[in-house]
N, CA and C atoms as an extended XYZ file, in Angstrom:
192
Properties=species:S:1:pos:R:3:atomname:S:1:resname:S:1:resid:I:1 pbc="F F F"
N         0.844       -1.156        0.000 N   UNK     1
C         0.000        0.000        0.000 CA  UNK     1
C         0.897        1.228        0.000 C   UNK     1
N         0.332        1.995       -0.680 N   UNK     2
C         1.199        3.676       -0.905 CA  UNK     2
C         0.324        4.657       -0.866 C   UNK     2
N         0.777        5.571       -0.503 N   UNK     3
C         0.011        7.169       -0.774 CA  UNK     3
C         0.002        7.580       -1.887 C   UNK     3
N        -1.082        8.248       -2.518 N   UNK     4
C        -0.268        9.179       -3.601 CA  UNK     4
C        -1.650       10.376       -3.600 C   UNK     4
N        -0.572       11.351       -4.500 N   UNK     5
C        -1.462       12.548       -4.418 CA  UNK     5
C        -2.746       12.643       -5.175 C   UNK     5
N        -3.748       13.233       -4.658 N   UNK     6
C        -4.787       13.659       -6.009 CA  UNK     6
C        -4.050       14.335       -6.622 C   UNK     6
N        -3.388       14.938       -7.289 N   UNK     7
C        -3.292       15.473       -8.575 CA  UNK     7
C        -2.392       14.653       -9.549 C   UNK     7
N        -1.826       13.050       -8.652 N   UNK     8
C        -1.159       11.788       -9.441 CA  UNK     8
C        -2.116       11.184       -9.565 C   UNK     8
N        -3.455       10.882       -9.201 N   UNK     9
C        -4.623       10.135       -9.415 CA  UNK     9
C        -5.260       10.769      -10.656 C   UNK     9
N        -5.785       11.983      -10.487 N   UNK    10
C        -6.359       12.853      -12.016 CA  UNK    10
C        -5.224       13.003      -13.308 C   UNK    10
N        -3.992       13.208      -12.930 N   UNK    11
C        -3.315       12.725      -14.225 CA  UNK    11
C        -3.595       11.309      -14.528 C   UNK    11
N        -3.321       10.615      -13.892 N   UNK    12
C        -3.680        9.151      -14.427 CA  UNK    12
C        -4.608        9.036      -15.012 C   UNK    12
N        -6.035        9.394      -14.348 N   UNK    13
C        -7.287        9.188      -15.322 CA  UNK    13
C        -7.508       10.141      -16.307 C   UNK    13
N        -6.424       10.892      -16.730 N   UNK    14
C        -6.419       11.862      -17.893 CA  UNK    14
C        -5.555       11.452      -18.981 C   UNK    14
N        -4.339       10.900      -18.709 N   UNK    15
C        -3.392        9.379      -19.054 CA  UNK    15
C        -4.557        8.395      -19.946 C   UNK    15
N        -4.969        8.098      -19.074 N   UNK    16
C        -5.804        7.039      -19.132 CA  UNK    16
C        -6.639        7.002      -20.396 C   UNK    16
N        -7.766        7.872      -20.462 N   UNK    17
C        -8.414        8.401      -20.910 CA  UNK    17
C        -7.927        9.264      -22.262 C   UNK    17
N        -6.865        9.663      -22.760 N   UNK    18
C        -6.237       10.572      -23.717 CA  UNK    18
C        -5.149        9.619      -24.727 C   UNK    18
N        -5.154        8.177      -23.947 N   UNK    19
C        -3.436        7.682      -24.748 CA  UNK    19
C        -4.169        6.337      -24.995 C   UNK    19
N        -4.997        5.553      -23.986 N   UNK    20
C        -5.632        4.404      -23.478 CA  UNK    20
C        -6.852        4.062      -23.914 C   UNK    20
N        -7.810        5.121      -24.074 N   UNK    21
C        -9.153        5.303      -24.411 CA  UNK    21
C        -9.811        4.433      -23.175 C   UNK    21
N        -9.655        4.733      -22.049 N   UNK    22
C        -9.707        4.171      -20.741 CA  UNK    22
C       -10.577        5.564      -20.030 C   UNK    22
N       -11.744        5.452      -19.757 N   UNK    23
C       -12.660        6.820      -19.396 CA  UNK    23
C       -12.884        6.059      -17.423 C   UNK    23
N       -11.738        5.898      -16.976 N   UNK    24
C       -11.785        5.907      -15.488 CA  UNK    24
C       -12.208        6.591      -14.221 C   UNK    24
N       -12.773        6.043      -13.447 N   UNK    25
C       -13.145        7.497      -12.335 CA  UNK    25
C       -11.886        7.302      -11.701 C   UNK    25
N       -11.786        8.314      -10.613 N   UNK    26
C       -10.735        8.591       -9.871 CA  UNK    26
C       -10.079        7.607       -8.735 C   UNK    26
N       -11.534        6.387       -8.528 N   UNK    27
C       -10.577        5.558       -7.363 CA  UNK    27
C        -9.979        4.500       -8.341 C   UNK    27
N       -10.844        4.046       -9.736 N   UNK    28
C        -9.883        3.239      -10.088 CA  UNK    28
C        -8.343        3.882      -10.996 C   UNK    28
N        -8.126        5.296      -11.366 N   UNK    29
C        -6.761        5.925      -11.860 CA  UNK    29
C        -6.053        5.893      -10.430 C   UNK    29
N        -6.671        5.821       -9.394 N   UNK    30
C        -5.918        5.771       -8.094 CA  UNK    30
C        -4.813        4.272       -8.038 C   UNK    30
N        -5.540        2.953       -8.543 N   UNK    31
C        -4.703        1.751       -8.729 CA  UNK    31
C        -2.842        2.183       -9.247 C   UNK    31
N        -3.453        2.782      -10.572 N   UNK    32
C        -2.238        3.371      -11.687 CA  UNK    32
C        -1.545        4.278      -11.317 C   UNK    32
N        -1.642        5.074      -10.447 N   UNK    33
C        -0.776        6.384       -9.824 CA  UNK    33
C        -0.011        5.564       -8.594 C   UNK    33
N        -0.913        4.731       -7.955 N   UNK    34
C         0.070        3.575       -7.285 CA  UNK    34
C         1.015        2.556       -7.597 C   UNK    34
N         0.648        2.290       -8.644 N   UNK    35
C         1.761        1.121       -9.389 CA  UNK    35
C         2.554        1.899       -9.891 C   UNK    35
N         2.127        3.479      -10.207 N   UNK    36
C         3.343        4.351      -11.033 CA  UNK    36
C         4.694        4.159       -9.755 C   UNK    36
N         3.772        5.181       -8.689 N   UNK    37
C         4.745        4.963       -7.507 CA  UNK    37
C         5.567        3.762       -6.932 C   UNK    37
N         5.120        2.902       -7.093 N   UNK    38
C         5.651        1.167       -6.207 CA  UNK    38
C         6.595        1.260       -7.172 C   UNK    38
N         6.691        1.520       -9.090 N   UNK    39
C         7.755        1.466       -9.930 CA  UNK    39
C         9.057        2.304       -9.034 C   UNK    39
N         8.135        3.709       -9.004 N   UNK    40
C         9.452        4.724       -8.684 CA  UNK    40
C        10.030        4.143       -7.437 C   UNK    40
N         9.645        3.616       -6.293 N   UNK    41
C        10.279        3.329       -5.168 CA  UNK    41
C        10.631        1.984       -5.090 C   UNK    41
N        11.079        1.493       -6.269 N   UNK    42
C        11.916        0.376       -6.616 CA  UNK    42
C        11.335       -0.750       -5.992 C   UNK    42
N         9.909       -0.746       -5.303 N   UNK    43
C         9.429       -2.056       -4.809 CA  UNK    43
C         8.746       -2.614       -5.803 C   UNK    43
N         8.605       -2.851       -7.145 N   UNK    44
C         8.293       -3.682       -8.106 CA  UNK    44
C         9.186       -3.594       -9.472 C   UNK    44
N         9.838       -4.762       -9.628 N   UNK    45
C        10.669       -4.107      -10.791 CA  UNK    45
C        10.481       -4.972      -12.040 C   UNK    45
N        10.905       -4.498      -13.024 N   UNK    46
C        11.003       -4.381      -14.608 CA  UNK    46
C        10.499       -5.323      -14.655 C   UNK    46
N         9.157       -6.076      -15.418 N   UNK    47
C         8.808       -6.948      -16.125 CA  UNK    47
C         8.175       -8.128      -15.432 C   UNK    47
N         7.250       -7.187      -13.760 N   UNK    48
C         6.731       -7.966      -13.421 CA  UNK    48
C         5.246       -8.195      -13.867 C   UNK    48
N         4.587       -9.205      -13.502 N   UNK    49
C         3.134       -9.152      -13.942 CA  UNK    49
C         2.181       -8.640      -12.971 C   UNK    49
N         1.450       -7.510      -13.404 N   UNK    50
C         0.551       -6.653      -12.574 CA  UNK    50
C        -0.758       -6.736      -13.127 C   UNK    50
N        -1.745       -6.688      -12.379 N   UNK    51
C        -3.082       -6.805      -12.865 CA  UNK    51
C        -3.774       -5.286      -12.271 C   UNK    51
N        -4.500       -4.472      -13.359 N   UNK    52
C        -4.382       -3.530      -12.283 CA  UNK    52
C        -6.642       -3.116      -13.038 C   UNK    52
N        -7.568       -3.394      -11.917 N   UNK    53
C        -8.780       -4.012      -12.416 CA  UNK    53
C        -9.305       -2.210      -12.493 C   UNK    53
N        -9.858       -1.826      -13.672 N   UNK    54
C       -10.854       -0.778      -13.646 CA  UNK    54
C       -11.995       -1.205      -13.641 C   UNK    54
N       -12.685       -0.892      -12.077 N   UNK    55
C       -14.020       -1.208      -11.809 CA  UNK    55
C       -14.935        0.067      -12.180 C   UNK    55
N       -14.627        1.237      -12.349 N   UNK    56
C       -15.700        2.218      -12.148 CA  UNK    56
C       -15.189        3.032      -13.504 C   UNK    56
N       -16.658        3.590      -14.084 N   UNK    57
C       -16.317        4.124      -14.982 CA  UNK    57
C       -16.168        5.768      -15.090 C   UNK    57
N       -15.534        6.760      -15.734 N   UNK    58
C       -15.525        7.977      -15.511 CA  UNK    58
C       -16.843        8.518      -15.645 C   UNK    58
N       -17.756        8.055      -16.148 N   UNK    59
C       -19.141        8.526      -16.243 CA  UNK    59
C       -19.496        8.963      -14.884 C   UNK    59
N       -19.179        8.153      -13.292 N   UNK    60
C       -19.660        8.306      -12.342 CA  UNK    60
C       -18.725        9.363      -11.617 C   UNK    60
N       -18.000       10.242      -12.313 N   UNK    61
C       -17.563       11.720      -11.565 CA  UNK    61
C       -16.984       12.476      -12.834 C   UNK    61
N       -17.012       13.553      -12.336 N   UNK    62
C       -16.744       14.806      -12.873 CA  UNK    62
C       -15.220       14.998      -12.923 C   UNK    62
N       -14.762       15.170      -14.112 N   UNK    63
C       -13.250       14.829      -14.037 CA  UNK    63
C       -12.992       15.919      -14.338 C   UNK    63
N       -12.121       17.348      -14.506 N   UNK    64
C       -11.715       18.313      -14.610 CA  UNK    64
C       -10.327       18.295      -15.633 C   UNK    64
């Protein structure tokens, strides 16, 4: 488990959504701003297998 910021969660679902065609709400871009982080702090490395589940769709919030 990690922290990360809202404004690493809304890039993600803007990521997501712009490169992915992935229209995410904010707790599931929250998964992806975490696995971004676990990369950066070297606790998962290169070429492991991650499953990372989008349950909710961006329809159910207002994304900015």
């Amino acid at each position: 488990m990690v922290k990360v910021a809202d404004t690493d969660i809304l890039d993600w679902a803007g990521f997501l959504s712009e490169k992915e065609g992935i229209f995410a709400e904010p707790t599931s871009a929250a998964a992806f701003a975490g696995l971004a982080r676990l990369i950066r702090l070297g606790r998962l490395g290169v070429g492991a297998d991650v499953l990372v589940p989008v349950t909710g769709s961006g329809l159910k919030a207002a994304i900015a």
